[in-house]
C-alpha positions as CSV (number, residue, x, y, z in Angstrom):
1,X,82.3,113.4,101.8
2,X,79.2,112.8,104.1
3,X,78.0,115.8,106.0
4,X,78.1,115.8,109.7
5,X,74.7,114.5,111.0
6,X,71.8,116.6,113.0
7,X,72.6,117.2,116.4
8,X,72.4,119.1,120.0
9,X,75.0,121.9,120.1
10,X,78.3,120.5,122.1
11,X,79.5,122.5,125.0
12,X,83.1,124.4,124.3
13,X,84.1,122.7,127.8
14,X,83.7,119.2,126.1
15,X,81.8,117.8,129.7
16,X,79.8,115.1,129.7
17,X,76.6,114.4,131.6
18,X,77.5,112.6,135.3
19,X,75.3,109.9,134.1
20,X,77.4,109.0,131.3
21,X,80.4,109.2,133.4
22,X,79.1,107.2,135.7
23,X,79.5,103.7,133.0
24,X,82.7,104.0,132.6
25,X,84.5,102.2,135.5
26,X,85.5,98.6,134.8
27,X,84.3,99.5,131.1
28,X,86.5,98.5,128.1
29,X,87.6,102.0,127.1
30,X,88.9,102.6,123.5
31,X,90.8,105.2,121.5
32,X,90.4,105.8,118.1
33,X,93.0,108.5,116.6
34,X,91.8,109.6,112.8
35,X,94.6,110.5,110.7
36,X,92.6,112.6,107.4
37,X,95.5,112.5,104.8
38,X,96.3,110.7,102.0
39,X,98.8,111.0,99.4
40,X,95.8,110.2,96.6
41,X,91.9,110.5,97.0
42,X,90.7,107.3,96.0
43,X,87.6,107.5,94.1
44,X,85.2,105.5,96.1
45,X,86.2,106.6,99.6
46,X,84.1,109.0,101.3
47,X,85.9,109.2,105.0
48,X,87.2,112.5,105.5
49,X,90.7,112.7,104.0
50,X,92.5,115.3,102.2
51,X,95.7,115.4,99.9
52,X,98.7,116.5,101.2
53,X,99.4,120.0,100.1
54,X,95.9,120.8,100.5
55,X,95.7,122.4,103.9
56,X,97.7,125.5,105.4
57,X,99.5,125.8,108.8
58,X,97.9,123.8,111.7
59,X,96.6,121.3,109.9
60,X,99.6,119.3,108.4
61,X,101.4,116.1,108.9
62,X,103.8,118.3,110.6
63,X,101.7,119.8,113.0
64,X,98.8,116.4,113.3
65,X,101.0,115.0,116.5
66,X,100.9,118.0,118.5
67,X,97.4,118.8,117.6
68,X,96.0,115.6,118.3
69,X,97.9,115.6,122.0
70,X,96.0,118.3,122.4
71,X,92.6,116.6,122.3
72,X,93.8,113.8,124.1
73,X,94.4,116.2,126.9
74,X,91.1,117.2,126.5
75,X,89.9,114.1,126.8
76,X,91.9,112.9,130.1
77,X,90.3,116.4,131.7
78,X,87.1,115.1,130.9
79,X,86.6,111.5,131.8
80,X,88.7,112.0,134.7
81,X,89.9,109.3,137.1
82,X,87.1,106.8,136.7
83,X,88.0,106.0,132.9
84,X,90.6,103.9,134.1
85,X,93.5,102.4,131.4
86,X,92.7,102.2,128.1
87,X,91.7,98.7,126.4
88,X,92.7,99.8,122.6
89,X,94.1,102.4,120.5
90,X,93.3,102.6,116.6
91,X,95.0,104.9,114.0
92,X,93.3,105.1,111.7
93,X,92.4,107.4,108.4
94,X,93.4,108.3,105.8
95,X,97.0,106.7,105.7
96,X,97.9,106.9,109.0
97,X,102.2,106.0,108.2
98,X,101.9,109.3,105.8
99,X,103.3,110.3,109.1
100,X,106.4,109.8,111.0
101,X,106.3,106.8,112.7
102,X,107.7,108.6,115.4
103,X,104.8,110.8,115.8
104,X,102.6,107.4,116.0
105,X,104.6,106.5,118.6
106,X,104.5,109.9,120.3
107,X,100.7,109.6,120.0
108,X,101.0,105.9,121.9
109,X,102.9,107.2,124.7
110,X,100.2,110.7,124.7
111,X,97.8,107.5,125.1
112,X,100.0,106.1,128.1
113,X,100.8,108.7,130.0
114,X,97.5,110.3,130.0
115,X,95.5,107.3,130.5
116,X,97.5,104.2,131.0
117,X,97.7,100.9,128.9
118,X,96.0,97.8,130.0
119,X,97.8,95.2,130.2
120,X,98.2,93.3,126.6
121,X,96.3,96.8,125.5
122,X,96.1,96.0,121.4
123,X,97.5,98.5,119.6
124,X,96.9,98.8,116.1
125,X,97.5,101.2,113.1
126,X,96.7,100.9,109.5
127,X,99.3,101.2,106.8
128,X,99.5,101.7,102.9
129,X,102.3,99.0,101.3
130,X,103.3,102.1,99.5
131,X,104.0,104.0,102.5
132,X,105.5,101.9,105.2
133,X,108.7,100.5,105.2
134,X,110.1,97.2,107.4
135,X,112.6,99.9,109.4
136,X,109.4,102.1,110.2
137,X,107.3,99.2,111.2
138,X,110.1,98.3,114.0
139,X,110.2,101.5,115.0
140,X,106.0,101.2,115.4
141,X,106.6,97.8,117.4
142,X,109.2,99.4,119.9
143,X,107.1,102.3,120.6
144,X,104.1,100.1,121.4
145,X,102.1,98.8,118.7
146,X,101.1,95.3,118.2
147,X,99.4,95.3,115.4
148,X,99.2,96.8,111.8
149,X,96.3,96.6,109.6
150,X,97.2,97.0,105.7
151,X,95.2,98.2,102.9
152,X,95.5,95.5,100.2
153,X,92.2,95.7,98.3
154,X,93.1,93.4,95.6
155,X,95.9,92.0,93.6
156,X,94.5,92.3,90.5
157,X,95.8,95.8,88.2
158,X,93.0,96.9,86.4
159,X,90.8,96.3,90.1
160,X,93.3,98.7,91.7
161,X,92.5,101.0,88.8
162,X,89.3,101.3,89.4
163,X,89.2,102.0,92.8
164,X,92.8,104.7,92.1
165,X,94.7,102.8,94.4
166,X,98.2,103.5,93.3
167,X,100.1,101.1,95.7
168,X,102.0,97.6,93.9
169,X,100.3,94.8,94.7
170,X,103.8,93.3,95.5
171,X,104.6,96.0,98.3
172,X,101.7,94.4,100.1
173,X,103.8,90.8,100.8
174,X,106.6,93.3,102.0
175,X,104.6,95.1,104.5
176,X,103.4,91.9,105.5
177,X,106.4,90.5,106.0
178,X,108.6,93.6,107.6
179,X,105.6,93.6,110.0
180,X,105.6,89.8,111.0
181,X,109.4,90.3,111.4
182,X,108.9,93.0,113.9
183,X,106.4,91.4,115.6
184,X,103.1,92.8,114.5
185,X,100.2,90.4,114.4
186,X,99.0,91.1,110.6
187,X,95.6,91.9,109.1
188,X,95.1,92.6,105.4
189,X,91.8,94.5,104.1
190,X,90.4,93.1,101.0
191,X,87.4,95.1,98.8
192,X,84.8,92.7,96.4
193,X,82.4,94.2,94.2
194,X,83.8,96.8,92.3
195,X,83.0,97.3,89.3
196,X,84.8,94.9,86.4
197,X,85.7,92.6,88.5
198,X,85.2,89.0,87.6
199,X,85.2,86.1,90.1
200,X,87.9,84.5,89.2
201,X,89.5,88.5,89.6
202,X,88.3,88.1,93.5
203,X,89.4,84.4,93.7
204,X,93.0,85.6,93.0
205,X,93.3,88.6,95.6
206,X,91.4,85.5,98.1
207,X,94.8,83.4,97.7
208,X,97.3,85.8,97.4
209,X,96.1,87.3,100.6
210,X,95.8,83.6,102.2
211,X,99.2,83.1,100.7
212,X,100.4,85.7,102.7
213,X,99.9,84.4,106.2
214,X,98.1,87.3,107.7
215,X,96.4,86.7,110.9
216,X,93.4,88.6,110.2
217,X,91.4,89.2,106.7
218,X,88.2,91.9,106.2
219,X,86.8,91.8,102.9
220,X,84.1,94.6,102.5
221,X,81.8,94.6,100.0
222,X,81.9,98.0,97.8
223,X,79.3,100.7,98.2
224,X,78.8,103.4,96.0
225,X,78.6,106.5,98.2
226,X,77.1,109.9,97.4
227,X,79.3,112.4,96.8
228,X,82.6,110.3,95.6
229,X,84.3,110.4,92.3
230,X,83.2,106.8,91.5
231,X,79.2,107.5,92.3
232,X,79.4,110.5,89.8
233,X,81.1,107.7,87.0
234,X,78.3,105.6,87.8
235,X,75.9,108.3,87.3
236,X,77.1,109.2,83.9
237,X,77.2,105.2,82.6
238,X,81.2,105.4,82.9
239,X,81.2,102.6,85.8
240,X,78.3,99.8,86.5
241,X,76.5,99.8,89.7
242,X,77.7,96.8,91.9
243,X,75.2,93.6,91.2
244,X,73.9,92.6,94.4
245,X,73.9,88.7,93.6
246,X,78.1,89.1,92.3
247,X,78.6,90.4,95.4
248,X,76.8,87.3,97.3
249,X,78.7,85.3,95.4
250,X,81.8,86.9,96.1
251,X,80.9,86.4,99.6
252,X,80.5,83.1,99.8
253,X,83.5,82.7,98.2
254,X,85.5,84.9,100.6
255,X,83.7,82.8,103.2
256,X,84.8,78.8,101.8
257,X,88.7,80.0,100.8
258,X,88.8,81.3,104.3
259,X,87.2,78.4,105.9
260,X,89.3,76.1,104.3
261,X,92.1,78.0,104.7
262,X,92.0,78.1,109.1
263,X,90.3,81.5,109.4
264,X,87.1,81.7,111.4
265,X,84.1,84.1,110.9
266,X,83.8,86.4,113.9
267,X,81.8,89.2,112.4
268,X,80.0,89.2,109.1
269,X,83.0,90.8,107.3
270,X,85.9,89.8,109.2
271,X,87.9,86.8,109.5
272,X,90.5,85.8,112.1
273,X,93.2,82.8,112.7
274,X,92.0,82.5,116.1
275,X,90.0,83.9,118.9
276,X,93.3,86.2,120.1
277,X,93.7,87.3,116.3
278,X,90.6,89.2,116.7
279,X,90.2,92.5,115.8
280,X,89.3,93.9,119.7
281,X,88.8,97.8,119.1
282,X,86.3,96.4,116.4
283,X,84.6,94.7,118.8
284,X,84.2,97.2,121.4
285,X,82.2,99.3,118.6
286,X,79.7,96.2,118.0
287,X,79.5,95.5,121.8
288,X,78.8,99.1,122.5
289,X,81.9,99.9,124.7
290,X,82.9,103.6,125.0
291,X,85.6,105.2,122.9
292,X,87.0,108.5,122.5
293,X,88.0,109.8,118.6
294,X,90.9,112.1,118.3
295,X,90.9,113.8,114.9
296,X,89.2,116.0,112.5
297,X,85.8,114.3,112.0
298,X,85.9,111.2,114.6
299,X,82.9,109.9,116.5
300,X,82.9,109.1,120.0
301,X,80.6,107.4,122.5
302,X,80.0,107.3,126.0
303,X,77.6,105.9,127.9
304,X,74.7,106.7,125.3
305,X,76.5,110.0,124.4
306,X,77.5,110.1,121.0
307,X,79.5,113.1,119.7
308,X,81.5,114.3,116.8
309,X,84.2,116.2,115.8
310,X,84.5,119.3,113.3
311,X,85.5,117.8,109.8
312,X,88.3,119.8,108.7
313,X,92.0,119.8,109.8
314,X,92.2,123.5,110.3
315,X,89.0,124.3,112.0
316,X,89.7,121.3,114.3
317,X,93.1,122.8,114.8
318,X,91.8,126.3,115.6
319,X,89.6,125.0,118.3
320,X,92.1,123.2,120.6
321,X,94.5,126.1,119.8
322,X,91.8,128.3,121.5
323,X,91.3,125.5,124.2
324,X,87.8,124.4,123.4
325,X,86.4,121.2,122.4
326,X,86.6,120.5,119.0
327,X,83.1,118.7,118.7
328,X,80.6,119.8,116.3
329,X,77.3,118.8,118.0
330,X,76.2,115.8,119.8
331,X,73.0,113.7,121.1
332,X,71.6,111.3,124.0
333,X,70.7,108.0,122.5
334,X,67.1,106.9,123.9
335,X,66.6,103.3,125.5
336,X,65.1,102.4,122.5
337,X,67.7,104.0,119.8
338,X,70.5,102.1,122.3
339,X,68.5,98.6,122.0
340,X,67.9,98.6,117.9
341,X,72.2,99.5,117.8
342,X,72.7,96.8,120.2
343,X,70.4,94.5,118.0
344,X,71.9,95.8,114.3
345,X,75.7,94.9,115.9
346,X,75.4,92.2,118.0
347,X,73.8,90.3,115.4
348,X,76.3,90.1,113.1
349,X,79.1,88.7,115.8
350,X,79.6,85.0,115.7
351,X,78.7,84.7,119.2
352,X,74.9,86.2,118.1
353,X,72.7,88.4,120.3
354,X,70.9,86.9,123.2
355,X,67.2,86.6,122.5
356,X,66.1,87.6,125.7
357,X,67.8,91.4,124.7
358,X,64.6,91.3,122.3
359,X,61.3,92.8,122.6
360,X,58.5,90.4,122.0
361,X,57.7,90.9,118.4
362,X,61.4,90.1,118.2
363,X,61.6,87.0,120.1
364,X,58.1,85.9,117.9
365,X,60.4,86.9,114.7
366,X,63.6,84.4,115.6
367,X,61.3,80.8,114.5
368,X,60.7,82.6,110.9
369,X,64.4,83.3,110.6
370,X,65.1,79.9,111.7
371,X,62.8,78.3,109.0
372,X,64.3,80.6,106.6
373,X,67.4,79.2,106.7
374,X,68.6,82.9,108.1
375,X,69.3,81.8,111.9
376,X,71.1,78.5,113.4
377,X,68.2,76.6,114.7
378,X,70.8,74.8,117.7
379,X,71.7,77.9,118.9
380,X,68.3,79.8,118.8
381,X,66.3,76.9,120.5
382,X,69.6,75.5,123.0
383,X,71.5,79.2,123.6
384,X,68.6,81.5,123.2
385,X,70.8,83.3,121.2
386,X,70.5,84.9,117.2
387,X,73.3,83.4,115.5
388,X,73.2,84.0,111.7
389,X,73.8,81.2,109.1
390,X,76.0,81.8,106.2
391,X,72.8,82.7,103.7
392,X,71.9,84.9,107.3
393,X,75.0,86.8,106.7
394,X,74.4,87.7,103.2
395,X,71.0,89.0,104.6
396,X,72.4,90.4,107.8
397,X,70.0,93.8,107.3
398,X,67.0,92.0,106.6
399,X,67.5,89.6,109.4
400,X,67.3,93.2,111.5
401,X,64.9,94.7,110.4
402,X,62.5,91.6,111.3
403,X,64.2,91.5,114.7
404,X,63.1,94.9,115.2
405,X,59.6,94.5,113.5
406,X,60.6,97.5,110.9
């Protein structure tokens, strides 16, 4: 697992500075609650999970709910009256149905009744197919959510291997279709890249995940993080290293299935049926919108505070026990640290990033990128905006890094 990052100590009250208070009315506020367990540490993840069994008293799926109410009261006390209702709520993890769908739900209404939903708030958890059934997903779409996000990865057995994903390929069309039949819009999470898989391997988890009828598709190219099982098997010659130009091409294929299939690009890794299919807690995080994270490890940001959470369960369960925030350390993003993260997200949303939001080497830098092939010409020269071509996309972080003259 990554280690925390460098940061300013973060007071036990939790406060905020007025001035980041102070952007929150009429703001776009959004929840995201981090469920850390998983029946089976896969070998490439590096979020902060743990196996159930693992952790002692205070930190188990028995105990998550009431802990996690307990930040959300937290939370409430300290954004006060001017946060206003809340936008969107993720729960996320981890494998967020390893717990009782009737403690999502309690966590929904802990969401309501502290802050309020907006009206047609999007409420979305994710789900393994091996750990969600259609009776629990009804249960989830009478308590409030309106969305479920499933972890599919691929279709193909010796794929799923390789990444230790232990869930049957077919559970995936079931969780599909108990969700649809409850009356959850539908995403499905698709992973390219790893290693051993052919094209043809991806083509196949492309159409059975078309053939399912989500709403929504993310396909995430692999990366091989420092301190996973799957970086050490690469390290010892067990595993390739991903090739950068499969990958490309694996995109581009992800891109012309989905195309022809009625999705639409909105961000450089997620595809959508239509505009309302969107993913819209995503998109407050590329947009820069504030959100709270509940949970052992989860970042928050508001108003150019950015904070985060102690990493495990029971040191994040000690510290609201002994009422104090459970945050770990925090910083104040600069003016110019807030413009490059507006730049490095905006960029990669369909709509592009205005070019006036650039400094002048990066306005100079969009007619390169144009005659590069990197940035629609229409829509740099008649919206002033930085909308990235398909062969853009690919190159999404070199695109930045000219934008920002680095």
């Amino acid at each position: 697992m990554p280690r925390l990052p460098d940061g300013d100590p973060a007071p036990a009250s939790g406060e905020l500075p007025p001035e980041a208070l102070a952007t929150l009315p009429g703001a776009r506020l959004g929840l995201y609650l981090h469920v850390p367990f998983c029946s089976v540490r896969c070998g490439y993840c590096d979020f902060n999970t743990y196996t159930l069994g693992e952790l002692g008293p205070g930190a188990s799926t028995d105990d998550f709910a009431t802990t996690a109410l307990a930040e959300l009261d937290l939370a409430a006390r300290v954004l006060g009256d001017g946060a206003g209702p809340v936008h969107t709520v993720f729960v996320g993890g981890g494998t967020p149905t390893l717990l009782p769908p009737d403690d999502l739900v309690r966590l929904v209404n802990g969401v309501r009744e502290r802050f309020g939903l907006a009206d047609g708030a999007e409420v979305t958890t994710e789900a393994n197919p091996d750990s969600v059934t259609p009776e629990d997903l009804r249960t989830l779409a009478d308590g409030g959510f309106t969305r479920v996000s499933i972890g599919m990865q691929s279709v193909v057995p010796h794929v799923l291997r390789t990444l230790d994903r232990t869930h049957d390929p077919a559970r995936v069309a079931l969780a599909v279709e108990g969700a649809r039949a409850a009356g959850l819009a539908t995403s499905v999470d698709l992973i390219y890249g790893t290693p051993g898989e052919s094209l043809e391997d991806w083509r196949a988890s492309l159409e059975a995940a078309i053939a399912l009828g989500p709403d929504h598709v993310s396909a995430y190219a692999l990366v091989i993080e420092e301190g996973t099982r799957m970086a050490v098997q690469v390290r010892r010659g067990e595993l390739p290293l991903p090739d950068g130009d499969d990958e490309a091409d694996k995109y581009e294929l992800a891109d012309e299935l989905l195309s022809a299939a009625g999705f639409g690009w909105y961000e450089v890794s997620n595809w959508a049926r239509d505009d309302a299919a969107r993913c819209r807690h995503n998109e407050g995080y590329w947009r820069g919108d504030p959100w709270w994270g509940i949970g052992p490890g989860a970042h928050s940001h508001v108003g150019g505070v950015r904070w985060w959470n102690v990493k495990h369960p029971r040191t994040y369960a000690a510290a609201l026990a002994e009422g104090r925030s459970p945050a770990a350390g925090r910083e104040t993003l600069t003016a110019e640290q807030r413009h490059d993260e507006r730049v490095l997200l905006g960029v990669r949303l369909r709509e592009g990033l205005p070019v006036d939001v650039l400094h002048a080497d990066g306005r100079t830098a969009v007619a390169g990128l144009v005659a590069d092939g990197l940035v629609d010409g229409r829509a740099a020269v008649g919206e002033r905006r930085v909308v990235l071509t398909r062969r853009g996309r690919l190159l999404a972080d070199a695109v930045v890094r000219r934008l920002l003259g680095v």
